[in-house]
N, CA, C and O atoms as a MOPAC input file, in Angstrom:
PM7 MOZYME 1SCF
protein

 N    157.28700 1   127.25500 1  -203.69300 1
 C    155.92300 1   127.53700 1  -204.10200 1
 C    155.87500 1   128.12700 1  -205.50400 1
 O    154.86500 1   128.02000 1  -206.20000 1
 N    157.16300 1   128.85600 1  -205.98000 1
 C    156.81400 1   129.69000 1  -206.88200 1
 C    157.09900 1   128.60300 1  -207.94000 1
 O    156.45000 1   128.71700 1  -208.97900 1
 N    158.00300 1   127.51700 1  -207.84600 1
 C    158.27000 1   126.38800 1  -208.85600 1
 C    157.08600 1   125.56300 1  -209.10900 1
 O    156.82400 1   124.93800 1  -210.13700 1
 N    156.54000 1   125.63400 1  -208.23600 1
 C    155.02100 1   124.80700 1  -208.01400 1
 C    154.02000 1   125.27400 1  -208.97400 1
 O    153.31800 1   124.47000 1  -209.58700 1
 N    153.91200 1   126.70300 1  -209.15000 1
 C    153.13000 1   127.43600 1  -209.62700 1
 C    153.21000 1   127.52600 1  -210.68100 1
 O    152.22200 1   127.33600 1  -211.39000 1
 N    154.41400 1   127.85000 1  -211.19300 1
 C    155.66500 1   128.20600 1  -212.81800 1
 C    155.03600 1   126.20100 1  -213.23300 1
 O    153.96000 1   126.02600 1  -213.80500 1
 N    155.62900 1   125.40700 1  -212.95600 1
 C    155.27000 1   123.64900 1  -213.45400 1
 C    153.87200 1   123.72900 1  -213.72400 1
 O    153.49200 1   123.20400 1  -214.77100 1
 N    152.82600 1   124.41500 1  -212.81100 1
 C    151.54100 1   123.62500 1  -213.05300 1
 C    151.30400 1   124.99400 1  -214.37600 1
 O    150.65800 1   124.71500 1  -215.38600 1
 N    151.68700 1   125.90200 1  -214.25600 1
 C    151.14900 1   127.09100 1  -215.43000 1
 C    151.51200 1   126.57300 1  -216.52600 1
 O    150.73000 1   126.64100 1  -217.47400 1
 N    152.77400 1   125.93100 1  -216.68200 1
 C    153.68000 1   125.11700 1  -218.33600 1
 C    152.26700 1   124.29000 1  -218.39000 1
 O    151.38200 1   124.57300 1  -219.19700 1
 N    152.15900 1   123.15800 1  -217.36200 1
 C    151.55100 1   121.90300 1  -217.58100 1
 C    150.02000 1   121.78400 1  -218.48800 1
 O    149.72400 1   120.92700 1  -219.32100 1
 N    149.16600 1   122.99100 1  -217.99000 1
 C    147.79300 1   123.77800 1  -218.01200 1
 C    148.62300 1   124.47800 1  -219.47200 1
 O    148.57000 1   123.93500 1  -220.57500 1
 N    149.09200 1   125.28900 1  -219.29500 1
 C    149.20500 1   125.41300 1  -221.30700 1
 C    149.54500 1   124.32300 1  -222.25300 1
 O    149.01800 1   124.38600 1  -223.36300 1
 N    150.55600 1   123.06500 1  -221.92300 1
 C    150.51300 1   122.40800 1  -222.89400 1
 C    149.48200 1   121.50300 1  -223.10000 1
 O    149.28600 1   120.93800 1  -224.17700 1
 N    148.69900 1   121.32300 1  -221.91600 1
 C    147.59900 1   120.34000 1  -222.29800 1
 C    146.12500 1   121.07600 1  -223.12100 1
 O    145.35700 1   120.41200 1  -223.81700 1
 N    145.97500 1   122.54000 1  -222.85200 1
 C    145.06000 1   123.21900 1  -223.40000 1
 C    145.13000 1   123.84400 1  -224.76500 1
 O    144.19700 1   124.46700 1  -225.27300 1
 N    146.57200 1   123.58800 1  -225.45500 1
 C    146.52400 1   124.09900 1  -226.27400 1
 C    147.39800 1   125.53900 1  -226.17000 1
 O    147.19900 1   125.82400 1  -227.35000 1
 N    147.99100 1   126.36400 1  -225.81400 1
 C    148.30500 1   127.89900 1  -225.30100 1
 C    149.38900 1   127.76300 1  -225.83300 1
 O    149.79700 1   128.90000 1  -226.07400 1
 N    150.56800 1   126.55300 1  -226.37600 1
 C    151.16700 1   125.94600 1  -226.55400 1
 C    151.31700 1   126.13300 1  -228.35300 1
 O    150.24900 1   126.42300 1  -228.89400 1
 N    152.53300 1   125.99200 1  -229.29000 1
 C    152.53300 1   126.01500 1  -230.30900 1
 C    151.00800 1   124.64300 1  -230.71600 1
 O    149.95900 1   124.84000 1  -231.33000 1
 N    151.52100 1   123.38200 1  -230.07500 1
 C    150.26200 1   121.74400 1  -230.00000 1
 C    150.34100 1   121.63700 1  -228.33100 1
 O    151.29900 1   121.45100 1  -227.58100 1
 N    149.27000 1   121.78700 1  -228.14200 1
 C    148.45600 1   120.82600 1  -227.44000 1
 C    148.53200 1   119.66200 1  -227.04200 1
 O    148.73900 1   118.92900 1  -228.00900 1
 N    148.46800 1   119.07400 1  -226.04800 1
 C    148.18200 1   117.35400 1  -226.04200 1
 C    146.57100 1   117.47500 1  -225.89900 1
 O    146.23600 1   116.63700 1  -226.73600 1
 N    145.59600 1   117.89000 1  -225.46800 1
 C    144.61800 1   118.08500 1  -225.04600 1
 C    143.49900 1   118.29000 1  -225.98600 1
 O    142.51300 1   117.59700 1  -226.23300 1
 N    143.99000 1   119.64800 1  -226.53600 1
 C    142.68500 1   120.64800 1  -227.72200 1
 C    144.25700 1   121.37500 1  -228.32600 1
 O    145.22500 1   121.81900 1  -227.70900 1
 N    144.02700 1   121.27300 1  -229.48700 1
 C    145.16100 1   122.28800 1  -229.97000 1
 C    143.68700 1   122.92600 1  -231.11600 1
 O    142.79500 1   122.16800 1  -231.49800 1
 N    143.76200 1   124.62500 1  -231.52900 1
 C    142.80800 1   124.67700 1  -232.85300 1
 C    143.97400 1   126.34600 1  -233.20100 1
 O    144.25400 1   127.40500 1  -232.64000 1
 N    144.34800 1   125.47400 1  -234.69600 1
 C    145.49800 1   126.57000 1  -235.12400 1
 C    144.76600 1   126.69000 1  -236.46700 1
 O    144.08500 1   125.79900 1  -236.97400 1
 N    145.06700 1   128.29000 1  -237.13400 1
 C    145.21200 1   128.37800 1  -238.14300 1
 C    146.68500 1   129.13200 1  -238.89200 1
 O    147.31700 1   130.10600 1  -238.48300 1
 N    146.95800 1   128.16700 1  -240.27300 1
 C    148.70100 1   129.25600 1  -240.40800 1
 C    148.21900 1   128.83500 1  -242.17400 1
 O    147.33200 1   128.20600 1  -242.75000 1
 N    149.29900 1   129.54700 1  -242.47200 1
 C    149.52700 1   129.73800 1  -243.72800 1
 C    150.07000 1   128.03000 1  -244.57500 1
 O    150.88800 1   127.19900 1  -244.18100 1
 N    149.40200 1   128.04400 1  -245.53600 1
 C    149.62000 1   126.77900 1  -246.18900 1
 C    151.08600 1   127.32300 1  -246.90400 1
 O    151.88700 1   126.38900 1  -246.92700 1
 N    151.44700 1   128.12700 1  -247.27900 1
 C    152.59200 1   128.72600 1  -247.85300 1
 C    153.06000 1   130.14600 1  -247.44600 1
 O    152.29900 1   131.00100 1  -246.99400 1
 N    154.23200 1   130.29100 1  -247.62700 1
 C    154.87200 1   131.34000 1  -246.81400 1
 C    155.33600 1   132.37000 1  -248.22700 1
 O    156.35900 1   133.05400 1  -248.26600 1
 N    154.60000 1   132.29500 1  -249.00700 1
 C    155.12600 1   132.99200 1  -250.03900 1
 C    154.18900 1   134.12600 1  -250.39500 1
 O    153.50700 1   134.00900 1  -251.41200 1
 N    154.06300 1   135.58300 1  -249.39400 1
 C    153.02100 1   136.43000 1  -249.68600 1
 C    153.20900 1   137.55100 1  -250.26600 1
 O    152.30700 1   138.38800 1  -250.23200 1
 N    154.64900 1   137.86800 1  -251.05400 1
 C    154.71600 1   139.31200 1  -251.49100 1
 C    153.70100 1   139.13900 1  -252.86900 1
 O    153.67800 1   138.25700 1  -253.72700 1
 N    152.85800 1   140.40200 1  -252.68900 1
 C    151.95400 1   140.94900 1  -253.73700 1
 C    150.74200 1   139.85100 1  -253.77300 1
 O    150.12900 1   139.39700 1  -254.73800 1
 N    150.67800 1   139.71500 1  -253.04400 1
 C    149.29900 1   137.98200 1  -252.80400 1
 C    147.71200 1   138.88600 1  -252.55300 1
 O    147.14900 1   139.35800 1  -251.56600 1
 N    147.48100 1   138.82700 1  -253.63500 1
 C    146.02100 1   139.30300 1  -253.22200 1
 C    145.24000 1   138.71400 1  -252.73300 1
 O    145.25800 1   137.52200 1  -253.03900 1
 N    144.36500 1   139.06800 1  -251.93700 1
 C    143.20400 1   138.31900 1  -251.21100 1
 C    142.34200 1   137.56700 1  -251.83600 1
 O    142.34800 1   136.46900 1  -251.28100 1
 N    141.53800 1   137.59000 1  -252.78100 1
 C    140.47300 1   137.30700 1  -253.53300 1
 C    139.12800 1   137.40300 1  -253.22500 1
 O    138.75500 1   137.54000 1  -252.06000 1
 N    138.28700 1   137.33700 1  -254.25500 1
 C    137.09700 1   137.46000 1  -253.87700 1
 C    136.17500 1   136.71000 1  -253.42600 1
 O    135.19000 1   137.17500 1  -252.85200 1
 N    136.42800 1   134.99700 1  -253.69000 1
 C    135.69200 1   133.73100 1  -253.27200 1
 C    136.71500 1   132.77200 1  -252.54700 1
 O    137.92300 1   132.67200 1  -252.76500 1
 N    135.99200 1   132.13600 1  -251.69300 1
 C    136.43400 1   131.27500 1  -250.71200 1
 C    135.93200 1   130.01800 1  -250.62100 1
 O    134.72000 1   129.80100 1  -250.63500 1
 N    137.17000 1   128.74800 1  -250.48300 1
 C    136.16700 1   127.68700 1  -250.49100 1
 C    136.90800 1   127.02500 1  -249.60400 1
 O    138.12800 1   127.13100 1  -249.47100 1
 N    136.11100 1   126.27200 1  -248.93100 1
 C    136.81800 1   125.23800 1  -247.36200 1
 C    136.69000 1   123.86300 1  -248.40800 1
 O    136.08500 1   123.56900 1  -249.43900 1
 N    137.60300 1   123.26400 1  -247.51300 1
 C    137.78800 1   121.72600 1  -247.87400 1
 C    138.27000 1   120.91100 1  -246.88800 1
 O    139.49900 1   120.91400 1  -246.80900 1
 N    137.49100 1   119.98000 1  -245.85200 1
 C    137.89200 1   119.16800 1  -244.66800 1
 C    138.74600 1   118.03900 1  -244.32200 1
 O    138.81800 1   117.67100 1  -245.49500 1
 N    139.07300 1   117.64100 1  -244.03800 1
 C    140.07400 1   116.27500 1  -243.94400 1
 C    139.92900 1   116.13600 1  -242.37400 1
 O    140.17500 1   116.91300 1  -241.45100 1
 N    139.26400 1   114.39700 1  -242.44600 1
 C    139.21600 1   114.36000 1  -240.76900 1
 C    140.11900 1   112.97700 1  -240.73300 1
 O    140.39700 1   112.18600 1  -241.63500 1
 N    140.46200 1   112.99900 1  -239.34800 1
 C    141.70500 1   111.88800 1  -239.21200 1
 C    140.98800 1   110.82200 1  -237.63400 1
 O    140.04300 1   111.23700 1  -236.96300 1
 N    141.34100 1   110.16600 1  -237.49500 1
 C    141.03100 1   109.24900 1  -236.46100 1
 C    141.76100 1   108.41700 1  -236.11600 1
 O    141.74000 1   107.38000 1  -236.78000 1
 N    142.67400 1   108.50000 1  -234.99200 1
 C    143.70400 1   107.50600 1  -234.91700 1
 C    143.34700 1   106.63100 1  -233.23600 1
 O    143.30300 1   107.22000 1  -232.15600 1
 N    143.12700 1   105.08400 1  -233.45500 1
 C    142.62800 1   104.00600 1  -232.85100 1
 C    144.13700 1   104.60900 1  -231.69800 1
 O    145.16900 1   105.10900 1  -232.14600 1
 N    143.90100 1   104.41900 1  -230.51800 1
 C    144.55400 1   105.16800 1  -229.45600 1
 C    145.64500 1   103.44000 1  -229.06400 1
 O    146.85900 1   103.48800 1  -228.86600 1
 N    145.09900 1   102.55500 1  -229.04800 1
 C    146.54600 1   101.87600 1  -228.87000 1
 C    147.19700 1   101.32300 1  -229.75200 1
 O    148.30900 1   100.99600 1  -229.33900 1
 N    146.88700 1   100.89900 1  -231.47600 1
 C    147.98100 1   100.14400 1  -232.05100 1
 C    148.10800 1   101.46800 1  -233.03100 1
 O    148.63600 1   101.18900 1  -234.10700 1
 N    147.64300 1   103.16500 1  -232.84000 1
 C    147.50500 1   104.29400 1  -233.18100 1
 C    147.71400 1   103.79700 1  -235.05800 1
 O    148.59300 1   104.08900 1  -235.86900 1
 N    146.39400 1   102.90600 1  -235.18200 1
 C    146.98900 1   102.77500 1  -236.81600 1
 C    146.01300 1   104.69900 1  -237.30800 1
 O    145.24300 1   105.20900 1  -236.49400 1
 N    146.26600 1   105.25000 1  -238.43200 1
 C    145.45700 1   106.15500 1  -238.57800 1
 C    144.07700 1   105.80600 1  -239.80500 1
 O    144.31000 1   104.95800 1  -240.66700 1
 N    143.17400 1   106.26700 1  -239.79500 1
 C    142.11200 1   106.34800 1  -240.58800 1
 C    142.14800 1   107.31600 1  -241.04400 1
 O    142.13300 1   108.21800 1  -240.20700 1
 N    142.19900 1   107.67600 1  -242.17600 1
 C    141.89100 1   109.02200 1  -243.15600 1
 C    141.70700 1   109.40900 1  -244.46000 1
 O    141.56200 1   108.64200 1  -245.41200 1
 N    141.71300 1   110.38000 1  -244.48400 1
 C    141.30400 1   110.83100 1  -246.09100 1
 C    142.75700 1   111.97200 1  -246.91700 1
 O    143.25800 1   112.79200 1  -246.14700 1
 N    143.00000 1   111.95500 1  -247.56900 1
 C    143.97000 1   113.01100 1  -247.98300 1
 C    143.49500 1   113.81200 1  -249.37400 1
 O    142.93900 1   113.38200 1  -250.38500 1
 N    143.93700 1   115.13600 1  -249.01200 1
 C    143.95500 1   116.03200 1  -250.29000 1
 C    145.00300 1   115.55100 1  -251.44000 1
 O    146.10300 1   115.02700 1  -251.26300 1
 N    144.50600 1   115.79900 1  -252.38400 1
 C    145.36600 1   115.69400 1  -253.46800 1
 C    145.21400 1   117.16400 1  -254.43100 1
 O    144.13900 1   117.75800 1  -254.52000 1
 N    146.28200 1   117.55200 1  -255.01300 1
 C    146.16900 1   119.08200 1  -255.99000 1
 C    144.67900 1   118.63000 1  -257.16400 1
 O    143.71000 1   119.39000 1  -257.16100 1
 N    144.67600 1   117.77000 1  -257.79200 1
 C    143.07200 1   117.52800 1  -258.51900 1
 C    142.13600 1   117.79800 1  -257.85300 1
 O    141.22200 1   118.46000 1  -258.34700 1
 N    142.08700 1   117.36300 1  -256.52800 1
 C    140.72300 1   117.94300 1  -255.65900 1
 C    140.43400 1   118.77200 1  -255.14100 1
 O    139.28000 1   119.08700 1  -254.85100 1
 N    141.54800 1   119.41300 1  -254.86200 1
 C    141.62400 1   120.96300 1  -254.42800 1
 C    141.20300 1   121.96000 1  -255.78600 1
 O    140.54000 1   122.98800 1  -255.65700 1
 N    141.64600 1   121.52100 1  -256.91500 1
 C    141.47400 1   122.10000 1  -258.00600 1
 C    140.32100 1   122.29900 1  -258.60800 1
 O    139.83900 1   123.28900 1  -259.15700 1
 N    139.72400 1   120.61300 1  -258.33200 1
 C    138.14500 1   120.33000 1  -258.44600 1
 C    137.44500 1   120.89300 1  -257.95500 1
 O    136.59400 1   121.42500 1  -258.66800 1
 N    137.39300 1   121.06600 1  -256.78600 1
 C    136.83500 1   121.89500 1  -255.47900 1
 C    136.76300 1   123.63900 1  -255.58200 1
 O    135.81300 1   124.27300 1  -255.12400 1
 N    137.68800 1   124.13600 1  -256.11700 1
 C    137.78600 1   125.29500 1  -256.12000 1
 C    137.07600 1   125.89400 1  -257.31100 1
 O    136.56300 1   127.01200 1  -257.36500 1
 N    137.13800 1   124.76600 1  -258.47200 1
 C    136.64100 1   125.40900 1  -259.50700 1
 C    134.76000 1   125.16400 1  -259.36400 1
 O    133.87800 1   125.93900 1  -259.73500 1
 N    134.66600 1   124.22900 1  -258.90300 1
 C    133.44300 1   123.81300 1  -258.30300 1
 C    132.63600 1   125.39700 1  -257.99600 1
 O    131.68000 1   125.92200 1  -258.56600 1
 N    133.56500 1   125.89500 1  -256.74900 1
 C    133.03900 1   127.47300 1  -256.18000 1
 C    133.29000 1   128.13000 1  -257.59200 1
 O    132.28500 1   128.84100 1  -257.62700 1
 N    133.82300 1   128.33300 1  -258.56100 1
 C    133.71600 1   129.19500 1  -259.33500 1
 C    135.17700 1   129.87200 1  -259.12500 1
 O    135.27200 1   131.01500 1  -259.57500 1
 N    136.40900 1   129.28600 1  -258.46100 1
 C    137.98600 1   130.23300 1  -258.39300 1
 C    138.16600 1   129.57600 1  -259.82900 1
 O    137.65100 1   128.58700 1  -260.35000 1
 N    139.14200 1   130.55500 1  -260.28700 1
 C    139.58500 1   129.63400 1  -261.09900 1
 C    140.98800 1   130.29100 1  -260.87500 1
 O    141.83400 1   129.63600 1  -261.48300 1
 N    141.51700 1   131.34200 1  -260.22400 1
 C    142.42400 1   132.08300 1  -260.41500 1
 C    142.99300 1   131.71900 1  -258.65100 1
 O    142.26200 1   132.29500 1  -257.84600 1
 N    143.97300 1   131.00400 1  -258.07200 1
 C    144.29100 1   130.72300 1  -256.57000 1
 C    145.00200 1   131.66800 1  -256.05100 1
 O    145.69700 1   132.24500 1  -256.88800 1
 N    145.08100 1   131.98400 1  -255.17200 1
 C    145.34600 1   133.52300 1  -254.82600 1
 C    146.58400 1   132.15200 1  -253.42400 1
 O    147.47700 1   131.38100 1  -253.77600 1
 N    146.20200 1   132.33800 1  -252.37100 1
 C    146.97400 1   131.57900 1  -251.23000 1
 C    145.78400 1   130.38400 1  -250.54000 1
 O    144.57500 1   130.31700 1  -250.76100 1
 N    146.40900 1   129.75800 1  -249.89500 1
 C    145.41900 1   128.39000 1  -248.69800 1
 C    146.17200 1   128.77500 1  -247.49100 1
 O    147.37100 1   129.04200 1  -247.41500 1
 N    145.19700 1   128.76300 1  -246.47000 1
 C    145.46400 1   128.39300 1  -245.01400 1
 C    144.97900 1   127.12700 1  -244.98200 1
 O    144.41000 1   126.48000 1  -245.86100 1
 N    145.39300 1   126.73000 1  -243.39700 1
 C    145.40400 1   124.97300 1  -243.05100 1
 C    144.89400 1   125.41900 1  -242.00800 1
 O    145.37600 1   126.47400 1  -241.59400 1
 N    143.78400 1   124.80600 1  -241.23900 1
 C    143.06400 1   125.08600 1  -239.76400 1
 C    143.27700 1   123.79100 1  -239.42500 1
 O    142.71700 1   123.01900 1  -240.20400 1
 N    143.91400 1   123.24100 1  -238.50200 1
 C    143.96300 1   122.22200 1  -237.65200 1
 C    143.38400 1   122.09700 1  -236.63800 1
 O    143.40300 1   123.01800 1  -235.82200 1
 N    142.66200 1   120.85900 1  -236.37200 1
 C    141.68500 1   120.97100 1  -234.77500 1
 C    142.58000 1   119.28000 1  -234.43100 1
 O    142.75300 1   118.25200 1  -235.08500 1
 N    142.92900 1   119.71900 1  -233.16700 1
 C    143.48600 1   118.42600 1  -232.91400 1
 C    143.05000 1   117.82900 1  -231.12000 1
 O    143.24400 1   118.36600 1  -230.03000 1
 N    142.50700 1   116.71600 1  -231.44600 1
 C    141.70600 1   116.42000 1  -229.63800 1
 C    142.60700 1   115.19600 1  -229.37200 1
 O    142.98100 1   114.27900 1  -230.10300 1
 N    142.87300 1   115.56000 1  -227.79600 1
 C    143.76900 1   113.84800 1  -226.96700 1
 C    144.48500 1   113.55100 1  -228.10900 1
 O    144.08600 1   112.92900 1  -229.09300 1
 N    146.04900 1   114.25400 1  -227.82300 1
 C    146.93000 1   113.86200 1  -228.63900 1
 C    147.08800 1   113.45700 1  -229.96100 1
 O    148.16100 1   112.89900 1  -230.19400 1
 N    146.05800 1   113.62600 1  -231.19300 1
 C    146.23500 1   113.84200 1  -232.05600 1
 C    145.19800 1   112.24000 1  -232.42900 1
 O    145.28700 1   111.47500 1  -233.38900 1
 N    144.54600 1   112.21500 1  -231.58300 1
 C    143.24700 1   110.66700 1  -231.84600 1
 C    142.31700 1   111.32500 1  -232.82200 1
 O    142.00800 1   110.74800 1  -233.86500 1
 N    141.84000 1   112.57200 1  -232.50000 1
 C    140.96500 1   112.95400 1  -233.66900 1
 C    141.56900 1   114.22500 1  -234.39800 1
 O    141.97000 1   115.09100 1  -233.62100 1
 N    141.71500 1   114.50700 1  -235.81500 1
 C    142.11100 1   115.23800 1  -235.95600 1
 C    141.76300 1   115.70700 1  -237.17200 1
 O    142.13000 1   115.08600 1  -238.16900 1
 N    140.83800 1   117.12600 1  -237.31400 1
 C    140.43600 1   117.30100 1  -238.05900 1
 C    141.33400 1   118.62500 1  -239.39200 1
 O    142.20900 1   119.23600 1  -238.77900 1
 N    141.26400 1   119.00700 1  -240.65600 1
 C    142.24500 1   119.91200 1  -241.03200 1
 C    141.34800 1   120.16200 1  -242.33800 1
 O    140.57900 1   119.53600 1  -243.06800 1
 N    141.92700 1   121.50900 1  -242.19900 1
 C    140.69500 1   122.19100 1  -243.12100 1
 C    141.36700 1   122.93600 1  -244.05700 1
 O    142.50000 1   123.13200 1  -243.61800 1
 N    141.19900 1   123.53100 1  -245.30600 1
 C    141.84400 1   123.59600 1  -246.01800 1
 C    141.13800 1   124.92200 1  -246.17600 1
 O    139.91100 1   124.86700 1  -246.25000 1
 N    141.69800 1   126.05500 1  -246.23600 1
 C    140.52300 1   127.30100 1  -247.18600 1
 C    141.44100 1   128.04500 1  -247.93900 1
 O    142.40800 1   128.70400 1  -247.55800 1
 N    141.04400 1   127.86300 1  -248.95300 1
 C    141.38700 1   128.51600 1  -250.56200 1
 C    141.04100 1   129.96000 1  -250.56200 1
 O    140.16400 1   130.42100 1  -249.83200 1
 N    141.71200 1   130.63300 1  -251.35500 1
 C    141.13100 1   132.35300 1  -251.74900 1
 C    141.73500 1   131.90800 1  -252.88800 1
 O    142.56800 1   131.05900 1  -253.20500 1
 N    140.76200 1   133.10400 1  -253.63100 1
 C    141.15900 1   133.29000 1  -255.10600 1
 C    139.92200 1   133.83400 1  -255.62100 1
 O    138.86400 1   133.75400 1  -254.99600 1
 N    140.07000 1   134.53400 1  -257.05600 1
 C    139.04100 1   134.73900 1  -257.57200 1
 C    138.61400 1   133.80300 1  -259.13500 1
 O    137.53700 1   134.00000 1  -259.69700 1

């Protein structure tokens, strides 16, 4: 019983997400870079989206990609001009069919 219990508790976290990914719902946020000594926060913030769509049987993908010009574009757009660090927010549904990733900038 107790193996029964221990299998279905793994099974129920990896499909919900509880899990580093998900097969199910995964929604993470981490560091776009691991490089934080003396990293100031900043004062303005700007998001930037990237959505993905992948056709579930010949899984070709549909998408869009960041490039450093558009991020650059984008940021100066808000008025950064100075990049402080990026996080990456990943939303990922049914195994990675939709998958959305978000980009947010600091800096001043």
């Amino acid at each position: 019983m107790v193996i029964k219990t221990a299998l279905l508790g793994l099974i129920v976290m990896l499909a919900m997400g509880c899990s580093a990914r998900g097969l199910l719902y995964t929604n993470t946020i981490e560091p776009y870079s691991r490089t934080f000594r003396d990293t100031p926060v900043g004062t303005k913030i700007v998001v930037i989206n990237n959505h993905r769509f992948k056709e579930p049987i010949s899984r070709l993908p549909i998408s869009g990609d960041w490039d450093t010009d558009a991020i650059m574009r984008l940021a100066r757009e808000a008025g950064i001009t100075d990049l402080h660090h990026i996080d990456i927010k990943t939303l990922s549904i049914l195994l990675g069919t939709y998958r959305r990733q978000t980009l947010i900038v600091y800096g001043d």
